[in-house]
C-alpha positions as CSV (number, residue, x, y, z in Angstrom):
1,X,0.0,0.0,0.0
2,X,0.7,3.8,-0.9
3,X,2.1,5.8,1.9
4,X,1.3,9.0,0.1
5,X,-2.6,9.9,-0.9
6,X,-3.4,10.4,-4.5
7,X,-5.1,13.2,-3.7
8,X,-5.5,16.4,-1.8
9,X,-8.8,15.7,0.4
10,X,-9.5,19.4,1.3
11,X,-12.7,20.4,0.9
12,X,-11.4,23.0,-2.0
13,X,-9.7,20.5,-3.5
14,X,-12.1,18.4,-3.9
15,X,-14.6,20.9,-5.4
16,X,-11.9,21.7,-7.9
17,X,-11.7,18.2,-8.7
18,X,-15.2,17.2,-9.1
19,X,-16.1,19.9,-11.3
20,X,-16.9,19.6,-14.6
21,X,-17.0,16.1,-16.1
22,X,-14.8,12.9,-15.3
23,X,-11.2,12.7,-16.7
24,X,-11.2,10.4,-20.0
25,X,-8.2,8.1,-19.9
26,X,-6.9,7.0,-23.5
27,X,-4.5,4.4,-21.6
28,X,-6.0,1.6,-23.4
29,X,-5.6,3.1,-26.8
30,X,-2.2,3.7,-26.1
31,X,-1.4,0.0,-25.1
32,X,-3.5,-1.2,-27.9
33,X,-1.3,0.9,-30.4
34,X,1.5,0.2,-28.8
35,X,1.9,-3.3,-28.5
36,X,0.7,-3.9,-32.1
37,X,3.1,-1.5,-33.2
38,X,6.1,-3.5,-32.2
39,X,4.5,-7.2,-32.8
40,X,3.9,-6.5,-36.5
41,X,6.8,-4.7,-37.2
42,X,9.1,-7.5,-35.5
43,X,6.7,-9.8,-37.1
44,X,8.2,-8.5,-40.5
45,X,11.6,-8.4,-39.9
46,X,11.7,-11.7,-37.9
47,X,9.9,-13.3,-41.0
48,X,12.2,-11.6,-43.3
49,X,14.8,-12.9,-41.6
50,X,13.6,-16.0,-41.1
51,X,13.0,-16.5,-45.2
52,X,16.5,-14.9,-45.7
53,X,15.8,-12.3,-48.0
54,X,17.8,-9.1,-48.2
55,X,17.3,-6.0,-45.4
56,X,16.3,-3.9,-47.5
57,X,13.1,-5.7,-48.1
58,X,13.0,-4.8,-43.8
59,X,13.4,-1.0,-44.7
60,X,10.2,-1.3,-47.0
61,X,8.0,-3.6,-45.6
62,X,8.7,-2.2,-42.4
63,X,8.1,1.5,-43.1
64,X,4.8,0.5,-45.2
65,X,3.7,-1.1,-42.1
66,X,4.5,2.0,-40.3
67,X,2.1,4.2,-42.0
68,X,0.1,1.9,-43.5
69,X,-0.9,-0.8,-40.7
70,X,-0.7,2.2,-38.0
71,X,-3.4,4.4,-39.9
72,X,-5.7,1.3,-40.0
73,X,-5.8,1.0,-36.6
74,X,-6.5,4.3,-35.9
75,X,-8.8,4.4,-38.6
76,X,-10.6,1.2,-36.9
77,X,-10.3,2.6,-33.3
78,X,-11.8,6.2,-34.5
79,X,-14.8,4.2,-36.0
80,X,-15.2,1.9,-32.9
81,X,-15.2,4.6,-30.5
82,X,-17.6,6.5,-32.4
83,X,-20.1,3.7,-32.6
84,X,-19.7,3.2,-28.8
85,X,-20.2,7.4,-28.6
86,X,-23.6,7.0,-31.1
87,X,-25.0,4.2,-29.1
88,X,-24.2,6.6,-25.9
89,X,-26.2,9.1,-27.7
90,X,-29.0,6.9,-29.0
91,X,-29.5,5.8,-25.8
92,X,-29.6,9.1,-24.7
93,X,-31.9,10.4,-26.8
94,X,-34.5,7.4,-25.7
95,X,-34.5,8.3,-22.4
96,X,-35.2,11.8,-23.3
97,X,-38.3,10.5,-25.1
98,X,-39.3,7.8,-22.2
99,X,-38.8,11.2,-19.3
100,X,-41.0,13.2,-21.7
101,X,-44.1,10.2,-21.8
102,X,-44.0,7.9,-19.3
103,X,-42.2,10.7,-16.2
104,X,-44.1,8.2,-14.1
105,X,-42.4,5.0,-14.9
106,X,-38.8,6.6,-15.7
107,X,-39.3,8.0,-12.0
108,X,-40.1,4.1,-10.9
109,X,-36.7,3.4,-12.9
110,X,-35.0,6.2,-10.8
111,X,-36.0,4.4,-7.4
112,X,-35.4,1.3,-7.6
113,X,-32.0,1.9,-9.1
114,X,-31.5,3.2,-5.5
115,X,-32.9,1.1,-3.7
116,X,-30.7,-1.8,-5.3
117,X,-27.7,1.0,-3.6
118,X,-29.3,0.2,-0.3
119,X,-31.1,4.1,0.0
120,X,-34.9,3.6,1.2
121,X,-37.5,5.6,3.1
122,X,-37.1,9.3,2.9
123,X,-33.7,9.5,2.0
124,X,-34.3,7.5,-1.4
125,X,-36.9,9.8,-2.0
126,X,-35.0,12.8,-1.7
127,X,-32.3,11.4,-3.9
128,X,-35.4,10.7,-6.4
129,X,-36.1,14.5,-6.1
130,X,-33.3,15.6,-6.7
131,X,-32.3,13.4,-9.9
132,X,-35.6,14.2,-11.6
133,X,-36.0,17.8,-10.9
134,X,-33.5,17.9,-13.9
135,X,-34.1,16.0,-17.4
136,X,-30.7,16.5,-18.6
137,X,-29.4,15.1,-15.5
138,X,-32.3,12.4,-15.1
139,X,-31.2,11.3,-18.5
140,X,-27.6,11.1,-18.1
141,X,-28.3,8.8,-14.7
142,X,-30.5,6.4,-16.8
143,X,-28.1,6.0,-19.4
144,X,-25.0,5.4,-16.8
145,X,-27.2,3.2,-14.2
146,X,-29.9,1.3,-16.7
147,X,-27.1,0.7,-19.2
148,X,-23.9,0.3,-17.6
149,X,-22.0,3.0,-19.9
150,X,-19.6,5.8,-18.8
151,X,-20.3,8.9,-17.8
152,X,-18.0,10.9,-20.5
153,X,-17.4,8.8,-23.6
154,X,-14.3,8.8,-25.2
155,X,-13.5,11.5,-28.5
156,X,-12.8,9.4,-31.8
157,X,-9.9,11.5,-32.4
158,X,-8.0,11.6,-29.4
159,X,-8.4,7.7,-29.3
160,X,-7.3,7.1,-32.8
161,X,-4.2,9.7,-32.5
162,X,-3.1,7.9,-29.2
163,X,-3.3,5.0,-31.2
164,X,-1.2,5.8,-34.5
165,X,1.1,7.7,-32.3
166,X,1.8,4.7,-30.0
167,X,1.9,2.3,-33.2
168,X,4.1,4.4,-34.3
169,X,6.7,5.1,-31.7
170,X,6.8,1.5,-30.5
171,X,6.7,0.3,-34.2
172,X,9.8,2.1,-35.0
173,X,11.8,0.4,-32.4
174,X,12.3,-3.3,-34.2
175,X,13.3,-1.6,-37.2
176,X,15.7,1.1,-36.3
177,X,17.3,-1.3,-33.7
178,X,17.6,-4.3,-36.6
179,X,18.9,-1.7,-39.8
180,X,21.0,0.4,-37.2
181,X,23.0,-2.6,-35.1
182,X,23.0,-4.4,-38.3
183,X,21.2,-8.0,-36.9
184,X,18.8,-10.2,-35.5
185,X,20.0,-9.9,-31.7
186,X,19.9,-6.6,-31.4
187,X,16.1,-6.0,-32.6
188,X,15.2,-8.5,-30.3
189,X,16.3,-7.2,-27.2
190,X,14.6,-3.6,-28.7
191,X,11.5,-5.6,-29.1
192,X,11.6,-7.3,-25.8
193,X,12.7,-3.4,-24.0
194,X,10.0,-2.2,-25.4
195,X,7.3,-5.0,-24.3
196,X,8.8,-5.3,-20.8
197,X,8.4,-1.3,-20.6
198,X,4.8,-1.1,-21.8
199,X,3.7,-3.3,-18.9
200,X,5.8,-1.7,-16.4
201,X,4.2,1.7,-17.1
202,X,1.1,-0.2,-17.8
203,X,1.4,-0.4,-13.9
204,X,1.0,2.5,-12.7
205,X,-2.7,2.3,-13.2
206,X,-3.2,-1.3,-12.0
207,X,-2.8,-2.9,-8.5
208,X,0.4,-5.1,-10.3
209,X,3.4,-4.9,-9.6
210,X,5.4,-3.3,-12.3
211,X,8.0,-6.0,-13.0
212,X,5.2,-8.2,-13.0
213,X,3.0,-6.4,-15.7
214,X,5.9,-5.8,-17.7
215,X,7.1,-9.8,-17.6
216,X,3.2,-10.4,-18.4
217,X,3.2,-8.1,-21.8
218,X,6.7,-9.1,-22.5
219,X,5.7,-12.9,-22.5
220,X,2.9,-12.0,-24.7
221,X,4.6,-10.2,-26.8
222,X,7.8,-12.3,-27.6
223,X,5.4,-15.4,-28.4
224,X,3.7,-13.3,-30.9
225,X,7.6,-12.8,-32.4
226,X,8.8,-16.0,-31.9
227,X,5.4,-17.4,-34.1
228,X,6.4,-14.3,-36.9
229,X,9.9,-16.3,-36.9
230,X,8.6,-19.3,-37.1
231,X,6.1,-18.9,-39.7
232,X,9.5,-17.0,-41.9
233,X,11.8,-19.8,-41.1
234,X,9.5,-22.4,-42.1
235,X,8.8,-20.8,-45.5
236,X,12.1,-20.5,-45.8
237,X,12.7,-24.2,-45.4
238,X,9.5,-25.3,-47.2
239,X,11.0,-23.6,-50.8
240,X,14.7,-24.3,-50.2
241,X,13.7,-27.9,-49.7
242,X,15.1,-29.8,-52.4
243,X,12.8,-31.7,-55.2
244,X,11.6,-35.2,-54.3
């Protein structure tokens, strides 16, 4: 356990804190981007290798991946976190239309979401007061507590720009390390750095222990790299095999 708070606790500080809406964390974008980045670009040069073909065939492959493979996952994380943002405001939008209706029924909703919280009596009345003497916030409850979604949804671009960039940065790493050093050995102990160090700062917003996390993604991700190999090395011996 922490011996220092996270937090001030003052009551100023916490008023500056809970105003406005909740932070949005992009951490999972990043880790996504990230540990793609370096598994397909190692994938490439470990399967390059692996077939024996020249490095310059790395250099190309490898930056077409770069910019190629890295805008498609943005580009398919900007459209996934959109559709999870539309279904926030579809839902949104409903219970809008059910407040305006049926007040009575949404109001039913209201308390005996609270009541499941353990509030009864006059207290859960008073919170039911409170909630639906505002639509806009009588909404936004429904759509958090009826549907299980988060209060602040994530912005497309922010999530696909965390992604690229962390495709990017990571992605780079196998290749520079492999074309730079001049060999196999070298890009692998970039690759595994760079594995090991995602999960360690991974960490920081987990309960694990940061050697821990990092061995965790670093297992993962060399297994990915070791199959790339595998599947280049056997290619390699499947057409280098000489005719029956």
């Amino acid at each position: 356990m922490r011996g220092e708070l996270e937090h001030s606790h003052t009551s100023e500080a916490i008023r500056a804190r809970l105003t406005g809406a909740p932070p949005i964390s992009y951490l999972r974008d990043w880790i996504y981007g990230g540990i793609d980045g370096v598994v397909t670009t190692f994938a490439i040069v470990a399967g390059v290798v692996g077939a024996n073909m020249p490095s310059t065939v790395v250099l190309v492959l490898g930056l077409a991946n770069l910019v190629a493979d890295g805008f498609a996952m943005a580009a398919g994380n900007y459209s996934g976190t959109q559709a999870e943002r539309d279904d926030y405001n579809r839902l949104l939008a409903i219970e809008r239309k059910h407040i305006a209706m049926v007040p009575a029924g949404e109001r039913e909703e209201i308390r005996q979401i609270f009541a499941g919280k353990g509030f009864s009596g006059n207290d859960l009345e008073r919170i039911v007061a409170v909630i639906t003497s505002d639509n806009s916030r009588w909404a936004k409850t429904m759509v958090v507590e009826e549907y299980g979604l988060a209060p602040t949804p994530k912005l497309p671009a922010l999530a696909a720009l965390s992604t690229f960039a962390a495709f990017i940065l990571c992605g780079l790493v196998p290749l520079v390390t492999y074309l730079g050093a001049g060999g196999l050995f070298p890009c692998i102990v970039g690759t595994a750095f760079v594995f090991f160090a995602i999960g360690a700062i991974k960490s920081w917003w987990s309960l694990t222990t940061w050697w821990r996390s990092g061995l965790e993604t670093f297992l993962i991700g060399m297994s990915a790299a070791a199959l790339a190999f595998g599947v280049g090395f056997g290619f390699r011996m499947l057409f280098n095999a000489p005719a029956a």
